[in-house]
Phi, psi and omega in degrees: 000126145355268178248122166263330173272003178283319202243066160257167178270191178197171193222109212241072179084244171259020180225151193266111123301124176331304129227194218241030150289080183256134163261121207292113181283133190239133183293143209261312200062030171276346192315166157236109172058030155064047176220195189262124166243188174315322197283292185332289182311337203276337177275308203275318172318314180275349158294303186294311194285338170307303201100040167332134166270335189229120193243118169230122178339158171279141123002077188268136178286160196241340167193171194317314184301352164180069155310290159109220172278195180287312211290340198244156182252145178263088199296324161303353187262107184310353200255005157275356188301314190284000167293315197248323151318323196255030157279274143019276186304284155337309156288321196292342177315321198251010174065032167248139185273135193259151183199139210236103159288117153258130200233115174222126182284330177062249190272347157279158201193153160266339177291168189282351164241158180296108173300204135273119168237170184253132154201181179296339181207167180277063175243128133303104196311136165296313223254322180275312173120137192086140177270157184267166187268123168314130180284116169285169175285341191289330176291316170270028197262335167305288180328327196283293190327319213249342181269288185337301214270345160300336187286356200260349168293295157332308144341295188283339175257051185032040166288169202250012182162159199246163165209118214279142167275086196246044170223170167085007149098358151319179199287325183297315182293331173313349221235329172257344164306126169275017187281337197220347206255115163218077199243146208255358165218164216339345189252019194186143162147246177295178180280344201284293172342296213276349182268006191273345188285316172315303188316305186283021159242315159298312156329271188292028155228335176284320155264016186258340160282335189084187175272357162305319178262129180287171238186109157245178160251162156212118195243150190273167174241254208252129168298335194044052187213122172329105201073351136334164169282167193234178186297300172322325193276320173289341172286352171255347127359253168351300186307298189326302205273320164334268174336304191295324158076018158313304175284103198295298197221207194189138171196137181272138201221163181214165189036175167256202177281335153311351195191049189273355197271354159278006173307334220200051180331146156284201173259004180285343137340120173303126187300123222009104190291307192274326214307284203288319155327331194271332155238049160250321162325278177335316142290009196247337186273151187297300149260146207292119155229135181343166140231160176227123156290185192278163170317151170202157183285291166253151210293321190319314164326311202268337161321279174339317181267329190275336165283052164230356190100015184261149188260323176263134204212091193279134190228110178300242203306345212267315169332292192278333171004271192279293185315327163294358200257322184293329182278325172285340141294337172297321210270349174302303181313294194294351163255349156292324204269333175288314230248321184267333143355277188285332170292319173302304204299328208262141161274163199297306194297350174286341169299305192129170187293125197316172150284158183237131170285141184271145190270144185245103173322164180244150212296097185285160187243191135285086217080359185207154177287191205250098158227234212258149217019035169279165197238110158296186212261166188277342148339317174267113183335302167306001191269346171297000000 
């Protein structure tokens, strides 16, 4: 076999992955009226038939305060559980394990008007634009409350694990960073403060699941941003939620929206761009915990990274390769079959009156029509 530890199983909290492949969560818009619909399901089936060993959900809202578009699914909302059981069923169908990413964007946004936003302190994102509303503690005590109870929704619509989102300059990375968090109480300050908010949201989905469901982080390393976190700061990051023995794995991300075009080296990039930032974390905790290495493009890549010591390995394109070709034939079929539907059901006359094809004058000459090698006349627009 080509990479043979790429296609090993691993043992991920209380669950076996197949391999040591996880696909990594990119947000879809597939959502409908901000619940799990068909499309949705049609796409993570087909990423699970590539052979993900491990599927993690797109950036589920966790609460009101940044529901976000339609387009996004509202994990806080119980009317998403039956969506996402049969999401559920679907992946597990294919012996791949599903894990429910939780999510709050706090002061960044792409959009083109300024939402309502929440964050740790009223500093305004360079790159998204607007100040955001200080958060109180009585809100932050809500929200942690709202990462809870979307992970026990998550449960209940049979996922096999959550996964908290505290990178990429999101709200949980707002709170430990001191580039946006500049708040004066139990929550800003010291380095201890700004890590408690992550902490009291993992601490409180670990204890209302237990040990059953796997508990992941997905955490930043270096903001590449000035007064931002550094690589060093997250590796004593890393140590903390060890110690703490809370966390099944850790899987790594880099910079923010101040610096977004590193989320996701391109290809003028050198091939695993991040790799050695990712062990140098990885050497820091007391106790060993999985990492999911950075995105990577090709399996040479994620070889790579599972012979560097990474256990977990998040993979985009070698994952969708043949499953995009597949999705854009389902779903070309399921809007033919609607369009041909909808055409039996509508009566003629309600379509409207057919068209009449417009008659195409014929090319005038000089007295006689225009055919072959007749010379139109220089009068007529067409003789250039």
């Amino acid at each position: 076999m080509r990479f043979p530890r790429l296609f090993e199983a691993i043992r991920i909290g209380s669950r076996t992955a197949k391999n040591r492949v996880m696909r990594l969560a990119t947000v879809t818009n597939l959502a409908e009226s901000s619940r799990i619909g068909e499309r949705m399901i049609v796409h993570y089936r087909t990423v699970a038939e590539g052979g993900a060993g491990t599927i993690v959900i797109e950036a589920l809202r966790v609460h009101a305060s940044d529901a976000g578009r339609p387009t996004f699914v509202t994990l806080f909302d119980p009317a998403v559980v039956p969506g996402l059981r049969r999401l559920a069923d679907a992946v597990h169908a294919e012996d791949a394990l599903l894990i429910a990413q939780l999510y709050h964007g706090g002061r960044q946004h792409l959009g083109r008007m300024v939402p309502t936003m929440w964050a740790p302190s009223a500093i305004a994102c360079p790159y998204s634009g607007g100040v955001p509303h200080e958060m109180t503690t009585a809100e932050v005590h809500d929200v942690i409350a709202g990462f809870v109870r979307s992970a026990l929704h998550a449960r209940d619509g049979g996922v096999d694990g959550v996964e908290v989102h505290g990178a990429q300059g999101h709200l949980i990375q707002q709170f430990v960073s001191p580039f946006s968090n500049q708040r004066r109480d139990a929550y800003g300050g010291s380095f201890e403060n700004r890590l408690r908010f992550p902490r009291e949201i993992i601490a409180g989905i670990r204890e209302q699941v237990g040990r059953d469901l796997i508990v992941g982080y997905r955490m930043g390393t270096d903001e590449f941003t000035p007064g931002g976190l550094t690589i060093d700061d997250s590796a004593r990051i890393a140590g903390e939620l060890a110690a703490d023995g809370l966390v099944d794995y850790l899987s790594l991300s880099q910079g923010n929206f101040n610096s977004i075009d590193r989320h996701l080296p391109d290809r003028h990039s050198p091939p695993a761009t991040f790799v050695e930032q990712n062990v140098h974390i990885q050497g820091r905790p007391r106790r060993a915990l999985p990492s999911v290495d950075r995105r990577s493009r090709l399996a040479e890549e994620g070889a790579g990274g599972t012979a560097r010591g990474h256990p977990l390995l998040h993979l985009v394109q070698p994952v969708l390769g043949l499953g995009d070709r597949r999705l854009d034939d389902r779903m070309r079929l399921q809007r033919s079959r609607r369009a041909r539907d909808r055409a039996r059901a509508t009566p003629r006359r309600a379509r409207g009156p057919a068209r009449r094809r417009r008659r195409r004058r014929p090319l005038r000459t000089r007295g006689r029509p225009c055919g072959r090698g007749a010379r139109p006349s220089r009068d007529d627009p067409r003789a250039e």
